[in-house]
N, C-alpha and C positions, 0 to 999 in steps of 0.2 A: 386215405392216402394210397392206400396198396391197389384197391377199383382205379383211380385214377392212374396210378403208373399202369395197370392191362390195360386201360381205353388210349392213353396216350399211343403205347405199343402199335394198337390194332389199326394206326395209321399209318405205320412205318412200313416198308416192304421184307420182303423173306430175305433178298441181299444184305439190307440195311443192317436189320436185327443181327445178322450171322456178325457183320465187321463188326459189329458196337460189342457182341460176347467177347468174337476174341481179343478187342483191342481190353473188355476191361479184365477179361484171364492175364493177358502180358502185363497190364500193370500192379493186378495183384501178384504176380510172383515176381514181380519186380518189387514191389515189395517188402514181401515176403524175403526174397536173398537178402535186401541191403538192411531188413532188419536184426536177420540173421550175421549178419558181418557185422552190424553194430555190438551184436552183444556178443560173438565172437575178441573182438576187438576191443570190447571194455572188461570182456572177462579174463584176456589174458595180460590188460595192464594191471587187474584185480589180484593177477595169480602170484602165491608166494614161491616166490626165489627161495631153490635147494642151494645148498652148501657144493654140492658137486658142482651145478650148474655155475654158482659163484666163482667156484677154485677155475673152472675152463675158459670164464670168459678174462679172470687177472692175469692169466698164464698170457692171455693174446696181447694184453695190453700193457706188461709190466715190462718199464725198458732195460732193466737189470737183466731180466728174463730172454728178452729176445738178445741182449748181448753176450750173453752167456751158449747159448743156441749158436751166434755168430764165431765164438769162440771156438765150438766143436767142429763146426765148418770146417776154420784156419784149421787144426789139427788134422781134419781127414787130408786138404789138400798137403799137407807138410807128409802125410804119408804115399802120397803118388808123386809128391816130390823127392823125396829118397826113391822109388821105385826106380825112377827116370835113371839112376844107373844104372838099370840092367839094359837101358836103348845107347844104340848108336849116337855119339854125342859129334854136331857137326858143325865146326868156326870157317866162316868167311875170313880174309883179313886184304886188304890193299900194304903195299910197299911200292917207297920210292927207290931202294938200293939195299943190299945186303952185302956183307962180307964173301956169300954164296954166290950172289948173281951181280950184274951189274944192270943198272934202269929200271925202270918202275914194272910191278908186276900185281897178280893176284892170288892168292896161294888160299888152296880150300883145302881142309881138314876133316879125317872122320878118323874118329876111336872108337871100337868095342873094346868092351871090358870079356875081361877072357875069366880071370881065377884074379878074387881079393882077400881070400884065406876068411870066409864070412863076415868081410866090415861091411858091404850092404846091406846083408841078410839082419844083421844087430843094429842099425842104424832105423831098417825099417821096426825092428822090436818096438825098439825105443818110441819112436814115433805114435807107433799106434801105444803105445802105453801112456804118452804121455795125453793122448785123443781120451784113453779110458778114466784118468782122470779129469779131464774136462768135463768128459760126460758124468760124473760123479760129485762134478761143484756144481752142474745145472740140475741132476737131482734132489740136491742137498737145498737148491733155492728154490726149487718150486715145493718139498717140505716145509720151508718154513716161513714159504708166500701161504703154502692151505695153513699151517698153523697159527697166523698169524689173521686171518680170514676167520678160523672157527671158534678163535680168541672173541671175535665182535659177533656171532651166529649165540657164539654162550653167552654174551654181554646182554644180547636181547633176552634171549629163555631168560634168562638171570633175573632181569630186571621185569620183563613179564610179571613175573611172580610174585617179584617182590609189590611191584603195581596194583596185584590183587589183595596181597593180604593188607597192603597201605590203603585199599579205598575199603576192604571191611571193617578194619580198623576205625576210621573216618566216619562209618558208618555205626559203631558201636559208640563213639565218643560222640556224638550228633542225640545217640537214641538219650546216652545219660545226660547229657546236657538240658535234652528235653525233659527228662523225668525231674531231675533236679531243677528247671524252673517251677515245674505246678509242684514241685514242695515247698519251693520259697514262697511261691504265692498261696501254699496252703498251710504257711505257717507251721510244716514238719522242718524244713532245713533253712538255710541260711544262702546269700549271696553268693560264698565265698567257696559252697560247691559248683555256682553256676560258674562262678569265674575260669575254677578246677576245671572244671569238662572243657572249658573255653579254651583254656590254652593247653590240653590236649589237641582238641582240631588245629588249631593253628598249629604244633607241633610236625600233626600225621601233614597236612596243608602246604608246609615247608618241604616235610621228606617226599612227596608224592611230587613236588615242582621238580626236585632236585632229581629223581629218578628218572621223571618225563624226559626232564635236557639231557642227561646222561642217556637214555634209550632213541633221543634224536642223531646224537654224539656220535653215538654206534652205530647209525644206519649211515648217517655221512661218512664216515672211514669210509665204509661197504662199500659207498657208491663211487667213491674216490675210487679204491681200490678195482672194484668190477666196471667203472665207466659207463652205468648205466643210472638212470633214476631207477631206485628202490621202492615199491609199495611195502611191502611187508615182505620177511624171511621165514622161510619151514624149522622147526626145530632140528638143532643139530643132532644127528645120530649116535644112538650109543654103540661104540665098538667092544666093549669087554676086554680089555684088556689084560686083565688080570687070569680070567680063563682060558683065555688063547694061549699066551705063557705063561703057565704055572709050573710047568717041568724046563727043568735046566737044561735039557737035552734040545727042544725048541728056542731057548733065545740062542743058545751057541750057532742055531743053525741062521737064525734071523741075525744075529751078527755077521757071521761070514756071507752074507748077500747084501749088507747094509752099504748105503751109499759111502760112508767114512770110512767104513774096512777093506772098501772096494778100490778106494783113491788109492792109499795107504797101501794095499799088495801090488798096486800099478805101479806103485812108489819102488816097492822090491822089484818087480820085476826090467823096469826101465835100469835101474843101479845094473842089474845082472847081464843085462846086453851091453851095458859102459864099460863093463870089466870084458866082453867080446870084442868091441871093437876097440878098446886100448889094446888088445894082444894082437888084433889085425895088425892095424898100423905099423907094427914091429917087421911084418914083412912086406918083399917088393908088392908093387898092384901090377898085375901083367894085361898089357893091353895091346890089339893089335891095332894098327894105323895103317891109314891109305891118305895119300897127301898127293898133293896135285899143284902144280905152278904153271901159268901161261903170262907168259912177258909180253909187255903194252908195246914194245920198240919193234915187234916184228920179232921175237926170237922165237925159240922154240919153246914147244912143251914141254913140262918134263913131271914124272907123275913116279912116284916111290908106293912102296908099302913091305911095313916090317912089323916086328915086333917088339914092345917096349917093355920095360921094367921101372919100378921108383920105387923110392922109401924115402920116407922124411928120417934124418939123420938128426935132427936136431936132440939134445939131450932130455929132454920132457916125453919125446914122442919113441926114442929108438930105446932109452933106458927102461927102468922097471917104475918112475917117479909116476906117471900117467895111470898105472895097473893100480901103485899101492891107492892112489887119490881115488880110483873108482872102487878100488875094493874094502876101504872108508865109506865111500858112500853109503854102497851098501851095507856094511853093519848100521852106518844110522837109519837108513830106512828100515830094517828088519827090528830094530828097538821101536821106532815108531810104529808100528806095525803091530806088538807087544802092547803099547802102549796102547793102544784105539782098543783093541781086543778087551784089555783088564777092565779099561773106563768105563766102555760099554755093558759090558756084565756087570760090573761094581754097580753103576748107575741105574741100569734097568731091575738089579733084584734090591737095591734101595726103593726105587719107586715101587715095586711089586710090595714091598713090607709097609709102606706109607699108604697105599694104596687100600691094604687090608685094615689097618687101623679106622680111616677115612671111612670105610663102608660100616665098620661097626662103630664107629661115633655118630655118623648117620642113621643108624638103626635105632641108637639108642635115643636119636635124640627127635626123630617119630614118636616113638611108643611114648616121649615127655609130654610131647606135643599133645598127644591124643588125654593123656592123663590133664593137661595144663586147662583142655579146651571143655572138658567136666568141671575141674573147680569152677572153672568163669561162669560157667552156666550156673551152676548150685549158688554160688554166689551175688549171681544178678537177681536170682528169686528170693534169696533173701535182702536184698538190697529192698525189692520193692513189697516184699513182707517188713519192712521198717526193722530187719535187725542187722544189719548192716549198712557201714557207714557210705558215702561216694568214694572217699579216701582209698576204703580197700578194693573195691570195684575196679576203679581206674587204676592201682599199682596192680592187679593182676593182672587187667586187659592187656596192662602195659607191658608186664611181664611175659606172657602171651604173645603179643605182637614180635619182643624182640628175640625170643625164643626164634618163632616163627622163619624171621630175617635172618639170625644164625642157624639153623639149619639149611637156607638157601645157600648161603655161604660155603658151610660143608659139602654140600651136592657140586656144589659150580667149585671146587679145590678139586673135590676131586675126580672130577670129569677131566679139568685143563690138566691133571697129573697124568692122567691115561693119554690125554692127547700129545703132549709134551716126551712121553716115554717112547711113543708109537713116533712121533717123530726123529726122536734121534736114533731110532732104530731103521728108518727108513721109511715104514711101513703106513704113516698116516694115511694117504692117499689109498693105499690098498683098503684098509678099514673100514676107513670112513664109507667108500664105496662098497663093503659090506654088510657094512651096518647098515645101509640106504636099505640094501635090497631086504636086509632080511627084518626091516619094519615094515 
């Protein structure tokens, strides 16, 4: 075959042969790229989705989210809306007749504001105060969009594991089933251990269906939530939370940057510019005016510019009723204020003390583990040394198994307690993204 393809060749010309190389070089690296794109492209439907990557793409897509975002918006413009008193404020108007003039006219208006004893200046406070709140309930909701997200990231681990030790399991109760039939059939044991084994598998059979659907469960949320199909998810990262704040002197300080304690001093400080501008009000607003009139009948122009003065005389606004009600206010936002603060600590060195428990129930309930998973073994060798019964075989494995699954239990408490802490601290997001890097 290879003589034949050179004799074929040796009839072709020196032109010929050149096109026919390069045309078959273009289509091996044509090839060559679109195979490369293929497994490009099947590699990265293959790739598992981080928990970061999850959190970035829910934020885009949650409408909670983006109307919260629309919210801080309104707030910024309400603060160039105050602003706008410090511009030249300028009314058109039409008239048919005035007590002033007689016939129809057009009278245009401009005021500067001159001196309003700071009700601008506290009006704009307020404003951006109540912005820094806003921005303080759309951090508060993308906390506890990631918290709620790394809820179903540990739903998977969770259930991973428990998936593994439920098909060893399956796997153990398959092997003694086996063993216990060539005894019935050899005349050492009876039926009634085959049965035994039997409805262990059916047991692990049951739990392993139930986990499956539960571990589908949890990837539909995800995809709900992130609005993409899901392959599979990365393990959530450990943040340490217990290490990070162990001294009292760092949660005080991660409280007072927390998104709650943030809203909550915005809360004081908006009260504190109410009680500014209730004492404004109390004096004149001096403004200067240029006013201007040209009459539609042929009369003349006539164009003024003075100085004006005003105050609302009314009894709410010129008494002291206005002052006491904002300076009300404020004591209750500076109690609530007290109150985020105490919670906060209370609840974060609660979960720090729950926390520690957790790691050492966890520890101790390893080293069971590793003790639990020698009995079984010492025990299956005597099973099949004929001095033990299946009876006790099976209540250990069993015992074993659910050992095994309460220990997962304990890991995934107390994981969602660190994540749960770190949330209402603020900080989820910060963590999580440092746990990322420093796995």
């Amino acid at each position: 075959m290879f003589r034949f393809g050179l004799r074929s060749m040796s009839f072709l010309s020196a032109d010929s042969v050149a096109v026919r190389v390069r045309y078959s070089l273009r289509t091996a690296w044509g090839l060559a790229l679109s195979s490369l794109l293929f497994l490009a492209l099947a590699t990265s439907a293959r790739a598992q989705m981080s928990l970061q990557e999850a959190v970035l793409l829910a934020t885009k897509n949650d409408p909670g989210i983006e109307a919260l975002r629309q919210e801080v918006a309104i707030k910024t413009v309400d603060i160039d809306a105050a602003r706008d008193a410090y511009f030249p404020a300028i009314s058109l108007s039409g008239e048919t007749s005035t007590t002033d003039s007689d016939g129809p006219g057009v009278v245009l208006s401009v005021t500067q504001l001159l001196f309003d004893w700071g009700k601008t200046r506290a009006e704009i406070k307020q404003a951006s105060q109540v912005r820094v709140q806003a921005i303080s309930d759309l951090k508060m909701a993308i906390e506890s969009l990631t918290f709620e997200i790394a809820g179903f990231f540990l739903d998977v681990e969770v259930l991973d594991r428990k998936i593994a030790y439920t098909r060893e399991y399956m796997m153990f109760a398959r092997r003694l089933a086996g063993q216990a039939e060539d005894r019935a059939l050899g005349g050492v044991g009876d039926n009634s251990e085959v049965a035994r084994a039997r409805l262990e598998i059916a047991r692990a059979d049951e739990q392993m269906s139930q986990l499956l659907a539960n571990r589908q469960i949890a990837l539909a949320q995800l995809e709900y939530l992130v609005g993409l199909s899901l392959g599979d998810v990365r393990m959530p990262p450990t943040i340490r939370f217990s290490q990070h704040y162990a001294a009292v002197e760092k949660i005080r300080a991660a409280i007072r940057i927390s998104p709650e304690y943030t809203s909550a001093r915005a809360s004081v400080d908006e009260a504190e510019a109410g009680i500014d501008t209730a004492k404004a009000q109390r004096f004149p607003t001096i403004n200067l005016q240029a006013q201007g009139r040209a009459d539609l009948n042929g009369g003349d122009t006539q164009t003024a510019l003075g100085i004006s003065a005003g105050v609302d005389l009314n009894s709410r606004g010129f008494g002291q009723r206005q002052i006491q009600s904002a300076r009300l206010r404020l004591e209750g936002a500076k109690a609530s204020l007290r109150g985020v603060e105490r919670e906060l600590l209370n609840t974060t060195g609660t979960a720090l003390e729950r926390l520690q428990l957790l790691r050492q129930s966890e520890m101790s309930k390893a080293s069971q583990l590793v003790e639990a998973e020698k009995v079984l073994s010492s025990y299956e060798e005597q099973f099949i040394a004929g001095r033990r019964e299946l009876l006790d075989l099976l209540t250990t494995g069993r015992d074993l198994y659910d050992a095994q699954i309460d220990e997962i239990d304990t890991y995934d408490e107390r994981k969602r307690t660190e994540y749960e802490s770190a949330r209402r601290l603020g900080v989820l997001g910060t963590m999580l993204s440092a746990g990322a890097v420093g796995q």
